[in-house]
C-alpha positions in Angstrom: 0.0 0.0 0.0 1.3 3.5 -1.0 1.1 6.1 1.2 0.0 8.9 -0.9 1.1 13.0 -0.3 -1.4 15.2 0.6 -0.9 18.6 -1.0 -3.1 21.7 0.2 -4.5 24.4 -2.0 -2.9 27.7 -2.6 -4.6 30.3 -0.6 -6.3 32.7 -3.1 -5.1 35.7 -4.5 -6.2 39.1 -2.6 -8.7 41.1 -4.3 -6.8 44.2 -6.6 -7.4 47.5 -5.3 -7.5 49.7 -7.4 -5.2 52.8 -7.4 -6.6 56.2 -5.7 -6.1 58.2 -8.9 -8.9 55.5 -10.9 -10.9 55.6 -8.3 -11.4 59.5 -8.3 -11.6 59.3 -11.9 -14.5 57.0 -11.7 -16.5 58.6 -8.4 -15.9 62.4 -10.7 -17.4 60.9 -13.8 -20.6 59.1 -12.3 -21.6 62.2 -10.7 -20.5 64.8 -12.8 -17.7 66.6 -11.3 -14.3 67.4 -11.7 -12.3 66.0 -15.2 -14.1 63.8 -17.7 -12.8 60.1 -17.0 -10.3 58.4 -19.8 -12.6 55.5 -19.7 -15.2 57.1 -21.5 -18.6 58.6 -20.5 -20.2 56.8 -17.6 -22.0 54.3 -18.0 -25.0 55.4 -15.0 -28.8 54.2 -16.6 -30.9 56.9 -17.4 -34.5 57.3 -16.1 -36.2 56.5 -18.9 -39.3 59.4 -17.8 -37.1 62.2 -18.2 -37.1 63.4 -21.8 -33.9 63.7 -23.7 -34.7 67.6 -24.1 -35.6 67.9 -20.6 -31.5 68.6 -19.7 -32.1 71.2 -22.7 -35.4 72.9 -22.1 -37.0 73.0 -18.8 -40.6 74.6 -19.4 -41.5 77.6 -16.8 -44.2 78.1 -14.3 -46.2 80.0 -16.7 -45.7 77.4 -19.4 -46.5 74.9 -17.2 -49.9 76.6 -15.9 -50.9 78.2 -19.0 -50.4 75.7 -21.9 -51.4 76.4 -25.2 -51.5 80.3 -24.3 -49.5 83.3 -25.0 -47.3 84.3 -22.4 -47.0 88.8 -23.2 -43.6 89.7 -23.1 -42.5 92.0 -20.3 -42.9 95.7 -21.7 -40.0 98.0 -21.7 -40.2 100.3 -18.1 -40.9 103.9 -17.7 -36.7 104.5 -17.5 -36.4 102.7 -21.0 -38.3 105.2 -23.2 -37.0 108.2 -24.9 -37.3 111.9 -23.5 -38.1 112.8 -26.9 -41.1 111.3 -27.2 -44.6 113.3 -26.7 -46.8 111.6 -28.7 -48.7 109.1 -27.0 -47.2 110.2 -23.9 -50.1 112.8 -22.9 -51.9 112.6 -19.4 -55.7 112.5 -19.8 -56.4 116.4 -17.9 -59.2 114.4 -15.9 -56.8 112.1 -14.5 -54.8 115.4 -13.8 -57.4 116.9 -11.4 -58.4 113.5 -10.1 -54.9 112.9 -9.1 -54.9 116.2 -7.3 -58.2 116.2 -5.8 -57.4 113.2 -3.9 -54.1 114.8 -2.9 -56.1 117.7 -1.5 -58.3 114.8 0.2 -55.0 113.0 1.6 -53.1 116.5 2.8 -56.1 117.3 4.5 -56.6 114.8 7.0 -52.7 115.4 7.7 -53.2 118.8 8.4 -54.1 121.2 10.7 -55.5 124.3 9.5 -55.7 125.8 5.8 -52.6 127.6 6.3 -51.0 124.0 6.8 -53.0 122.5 4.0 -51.7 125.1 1.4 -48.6 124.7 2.8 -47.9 121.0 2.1 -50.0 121.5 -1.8 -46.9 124.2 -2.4 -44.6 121.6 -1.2 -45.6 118.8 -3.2 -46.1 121.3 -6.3 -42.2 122.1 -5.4 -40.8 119.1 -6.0 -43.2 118.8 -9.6 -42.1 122.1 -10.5 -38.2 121.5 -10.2 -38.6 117.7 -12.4 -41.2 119.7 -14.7 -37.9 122.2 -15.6 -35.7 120.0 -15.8 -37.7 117.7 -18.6 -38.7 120.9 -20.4 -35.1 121.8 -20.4 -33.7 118.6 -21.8 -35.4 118.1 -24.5 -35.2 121.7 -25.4 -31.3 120.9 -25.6 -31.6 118.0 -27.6 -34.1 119.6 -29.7 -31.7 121.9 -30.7 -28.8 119.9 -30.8 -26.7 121.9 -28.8 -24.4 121.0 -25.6 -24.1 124.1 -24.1 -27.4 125.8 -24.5 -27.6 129.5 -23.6 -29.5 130.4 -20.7 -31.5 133.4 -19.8 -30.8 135.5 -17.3 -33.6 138.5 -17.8 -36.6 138.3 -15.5 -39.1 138.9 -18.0 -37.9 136.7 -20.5 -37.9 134.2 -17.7 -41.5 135.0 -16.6 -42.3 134.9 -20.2 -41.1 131.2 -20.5 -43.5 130.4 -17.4 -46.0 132.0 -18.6 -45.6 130.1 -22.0 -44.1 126.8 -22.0 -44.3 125.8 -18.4 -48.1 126.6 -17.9 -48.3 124.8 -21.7 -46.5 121.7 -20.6 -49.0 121.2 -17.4 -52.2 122.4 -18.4 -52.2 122.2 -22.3 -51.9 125.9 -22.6 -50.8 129.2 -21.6 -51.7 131.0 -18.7 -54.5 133.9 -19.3 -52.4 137.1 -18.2 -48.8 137.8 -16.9 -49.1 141.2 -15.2 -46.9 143.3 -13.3 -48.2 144.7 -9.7 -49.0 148.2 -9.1 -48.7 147.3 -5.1 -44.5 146.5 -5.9 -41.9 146.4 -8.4 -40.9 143.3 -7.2 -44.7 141.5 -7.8 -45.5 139.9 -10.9 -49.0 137.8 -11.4 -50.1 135.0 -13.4 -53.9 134.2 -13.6 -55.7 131.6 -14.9 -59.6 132.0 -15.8 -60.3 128.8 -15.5 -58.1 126.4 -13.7 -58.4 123.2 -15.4 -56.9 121.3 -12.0 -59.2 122.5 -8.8 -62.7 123.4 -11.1 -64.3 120.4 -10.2 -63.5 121.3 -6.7 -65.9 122.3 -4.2 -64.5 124.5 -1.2 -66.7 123.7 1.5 -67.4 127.1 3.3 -65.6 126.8 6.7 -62.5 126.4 4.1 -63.6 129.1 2.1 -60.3 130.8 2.4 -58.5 128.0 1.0 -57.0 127.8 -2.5 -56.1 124.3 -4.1 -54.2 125.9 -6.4 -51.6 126.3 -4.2 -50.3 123.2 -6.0 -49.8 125.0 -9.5 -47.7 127.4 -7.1 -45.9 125.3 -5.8 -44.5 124.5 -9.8 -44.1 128.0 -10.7 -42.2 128.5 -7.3 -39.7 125.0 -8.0 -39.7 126.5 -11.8 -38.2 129.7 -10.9 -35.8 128.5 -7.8 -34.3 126.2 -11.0 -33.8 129.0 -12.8 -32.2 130.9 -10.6 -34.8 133.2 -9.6 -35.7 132.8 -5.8 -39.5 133.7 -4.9 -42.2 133.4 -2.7 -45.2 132.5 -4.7 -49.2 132.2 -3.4 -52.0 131.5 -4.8 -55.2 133.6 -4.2 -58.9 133.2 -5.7 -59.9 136.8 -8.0 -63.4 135.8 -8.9 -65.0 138.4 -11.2 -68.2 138.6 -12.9 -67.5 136.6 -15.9 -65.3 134.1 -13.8 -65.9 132.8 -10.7 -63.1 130.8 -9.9 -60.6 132.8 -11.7 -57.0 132.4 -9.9 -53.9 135.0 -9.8 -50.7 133.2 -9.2 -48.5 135.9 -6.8 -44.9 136.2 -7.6 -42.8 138.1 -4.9 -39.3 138.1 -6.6 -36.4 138.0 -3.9 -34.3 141.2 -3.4 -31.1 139.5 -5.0 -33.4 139.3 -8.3 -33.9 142.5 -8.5 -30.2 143.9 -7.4 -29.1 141.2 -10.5 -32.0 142.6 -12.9 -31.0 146.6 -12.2 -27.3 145.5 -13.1 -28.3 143.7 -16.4 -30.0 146.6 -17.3 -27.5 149.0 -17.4 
């Protein structure tokens, strides 16, 4: 009988570990960071609901709510259109006095006697008056294609352009009179006839001293203080036979306006 060997297995082989540098490769390409891998593109299924295009082309809200309708474009804003452009550009005068009557409405539960009331409608005219000048300028500059425009430094000329164009810009037309005062040399007065802003206005009569046209003002005062020409300006209700709510606009010209006006005039 043979005695026979007995020969044992080899052990197996460890499993390879792969180096660190594949193995970043292959975790960077399966989730889609860092450098492509030089395998090739990964090989991760793809959910088969997700449409091809959907990486492409991912609809909006408002697509998604609104199928099958037109979605408007978003217009261009107020800061996007050109100075230059009047036509179209109008204010409805209705919407003018509406605005202002429920200013007048607004000031007056904020204030605390007329005095007060006129006060803040001059204010608020203010701050119109001095953007209303500065429009009317600019596009007076462009309009004549000059850079340095030349400016006016003559009251009357200056009163003139109130009196004109200003008035014209707000209201659609000129004001009804520019006079001097017999009471000062340093009074001027602009009335209106009918003033298109405050003659669907009804003064109840414990106000009766107040005048809503304090407002228009208000622009003639920010109107002149931008053209260099520092007044105090009212506004004070003239009725006469003919016109009942006839308004005269009261310029009281500072005394620096009037030193300036006798030196231009010799």
């Amino acid at each position: 009988m043979q005695s026979s060997t007995a020969f044992a297995a080899p052990p197996p082989a460890p499993p390879s570990i792969p180096s660190s540098s594949s193995t970043s490769a292959r975790y960077s390409s399966s989730i889609g960071i860092g450098a492509p891998s030089s395998a090739g593109p990964s090989t991760q299924p793809r959910d088969s609901r997700i449409p091809s295009s959907a990486s492409s082309h991912v609809p909006s809200l408002q697509q998604q709510l609104f199928k099958g309708t037109s979605i408007p474009t978003p217009s261009a804003g107020i800061l996007d259109r050109s100075l230059n452009r009047t036509k179209g550009a109008e204010v409805a005068l209705n919407a003018f006095a509406f605005m202002l009557s429920e200013i007048v409405s607004y000031s007056q539960t904020r204030s605390d006697s007329v005095l007060d009331l006129e006060k803040r409608l001059s204010s608020l005219g203010y701050e119109a008056g001095t953007r209303i000048l500065s429009l009317i300028l600019l596009r007076n500059t462009q309009a004549a294609g000059v850079k340095d425009p030349k400016r006016e430094h003559r009251l009357i000329p200056i009163l003139q352009f109130v009196h004109t164009h200003v008035y014209k810009f707000c209201f659609g037309k000129a004001a009804d009179g520019l006079e001097k005062s017999v009471e000062g040399e340093d009074e001027y007065m602009l009335s209106m006839n009918q003033p298109p802003l405050t003659q669907h206005i009804s003064i109840p009569k414990d106000m009766s001293q107040l005048s809503c046209e304090a407002f228009t003002a208000g622009i003639v005062e920010g109107v002149l203080d931008g053209l260099d020409v520092p007044a105090r300006v009212t506004a004070h209700t003239v009725p006469n036979d003919q016109y009942p709510q006839r308004t005269v606009i009261l310029i009281k010209l500072d005394r620096r306006v009037m030193d300036r006006e006798e030196v231009l005039g010799k």
